[in-house]
N, C-alpha and C positions, 0 to 999 in steps of 0.2 A: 293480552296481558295488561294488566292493571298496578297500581301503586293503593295498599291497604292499609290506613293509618293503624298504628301498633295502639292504639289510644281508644279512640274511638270508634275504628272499624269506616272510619268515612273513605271511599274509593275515590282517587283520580287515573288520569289517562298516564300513560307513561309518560307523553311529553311536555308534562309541567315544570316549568323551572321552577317548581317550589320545594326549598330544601326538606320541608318539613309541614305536617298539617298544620291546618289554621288552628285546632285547638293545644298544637305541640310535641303531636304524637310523631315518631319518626317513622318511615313509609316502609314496608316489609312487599317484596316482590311479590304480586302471586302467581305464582308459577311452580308448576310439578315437573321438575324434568324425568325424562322417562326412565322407566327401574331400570340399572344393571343389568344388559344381562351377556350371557355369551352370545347370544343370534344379533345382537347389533355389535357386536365386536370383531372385525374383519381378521380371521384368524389367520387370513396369509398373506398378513401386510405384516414385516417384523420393522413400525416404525409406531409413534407418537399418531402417526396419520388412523392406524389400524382402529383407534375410536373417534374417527372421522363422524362418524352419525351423531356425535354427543356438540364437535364443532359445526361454527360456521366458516364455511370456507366456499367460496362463487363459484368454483368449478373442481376439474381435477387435476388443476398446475399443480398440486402437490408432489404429485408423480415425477414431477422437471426438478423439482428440488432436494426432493429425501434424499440423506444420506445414510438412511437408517438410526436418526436421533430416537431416542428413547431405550427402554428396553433391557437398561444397563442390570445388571445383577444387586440380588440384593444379599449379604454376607455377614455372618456372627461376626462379632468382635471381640464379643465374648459370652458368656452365658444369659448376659440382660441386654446385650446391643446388639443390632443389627444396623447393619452402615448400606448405604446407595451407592453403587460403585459411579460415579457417574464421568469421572476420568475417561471411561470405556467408551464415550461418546465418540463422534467422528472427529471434533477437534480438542476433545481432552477437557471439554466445558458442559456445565450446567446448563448453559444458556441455550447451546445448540436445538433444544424444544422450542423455544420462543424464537430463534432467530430463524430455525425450518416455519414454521407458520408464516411468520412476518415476509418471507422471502416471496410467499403466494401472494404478497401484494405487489399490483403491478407498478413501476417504478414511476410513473406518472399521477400516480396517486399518492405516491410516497414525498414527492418534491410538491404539489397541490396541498398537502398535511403541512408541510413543513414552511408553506410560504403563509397559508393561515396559523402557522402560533404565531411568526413573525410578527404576523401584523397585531398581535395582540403585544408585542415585545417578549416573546420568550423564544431564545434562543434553542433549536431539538438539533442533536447529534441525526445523522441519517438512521440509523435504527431506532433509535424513540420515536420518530416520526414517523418510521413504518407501522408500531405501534397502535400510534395517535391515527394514523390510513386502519390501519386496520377496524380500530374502534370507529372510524367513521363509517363503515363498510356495512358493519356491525348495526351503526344505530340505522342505517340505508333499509336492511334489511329488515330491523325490527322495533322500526320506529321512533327510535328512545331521541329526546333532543342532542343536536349536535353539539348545545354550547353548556353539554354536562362537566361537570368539574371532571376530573379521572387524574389518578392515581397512576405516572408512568415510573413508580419505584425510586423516584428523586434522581434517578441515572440520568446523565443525560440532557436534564433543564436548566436552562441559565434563565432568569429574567431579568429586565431593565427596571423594573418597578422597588 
């Protein structure tokens, strides 16, 4: 995978700390992920994991954690809405998708996240910082820099700065 300036078309490696090309163009993934289809969709998993082939996830602790997150119904409201039931989850929450994945990181990677934002001074609740393991896991496997900026949803950061 590469970084394809929207500009100019000039290629870098993923692991450039450069926000943007030299000529100002901003960098567009190249990467095809693979088409939809049903044969990589595990039909007899009824959780979030069931398109595991589309995630990166190290092994199959998923299985330790599912609660069956995902999956929730989707229901008219009325003739032009349709609503996500996602109440239906196993704790009544939205998040339960992101906190089942986050949960496959092993805890030790999750307190090693959370002692590097420290030292940058930004304070991660234990689930951000799963998070933040997680994305490191992430760039492990597919090389992207570790000291990428990322977006943890503003949940969760405090900084001293």
């Amino acid at each position: 995978m590469k970084y394809v300036c929207s500009k100019c078309g000039h290629e870098e490696e993923i692991q450039t700390l450069k926000v943007k090309c030299d000529c100002g163009g901003l960098w567009k993934l190249d990467f095809q992920p693979p088409k939809l289809s049903r044969d990589l969709i595990d039909q007899d998993t009824w959780s979030i994991f069931r398109y595991r082939k589309f995630m990166t996830l190290p092994d199959e602790s998923w299985r330790q954690v599912t609660l069956g997150e995902g999956m929730t119904p989707i229901v008219p409201l009325d003739e032009d809405v349709l609503v996500k039931m996602d109440y239906y989850m196993p704790t009544l929450s939205f998040k339960d998708r992101g906190a089942a994945v986050s949960a496959t990181i092993p805890e030790d990677k999750i307190l090693a996240a959370r002692e590097a934002l420290s030292r940058r001074g930004i304070y991660a609740e234990h689930t951000t910082a799963a998070v933040y393991a997680g994305y490191l896991h992430y760039c492990e496997e597919h090389g992207r820099t570790r000291d990428a900026l990322i977006s943890m949803c503003g949940a969760g950061l405090k900084s001293d700065h």
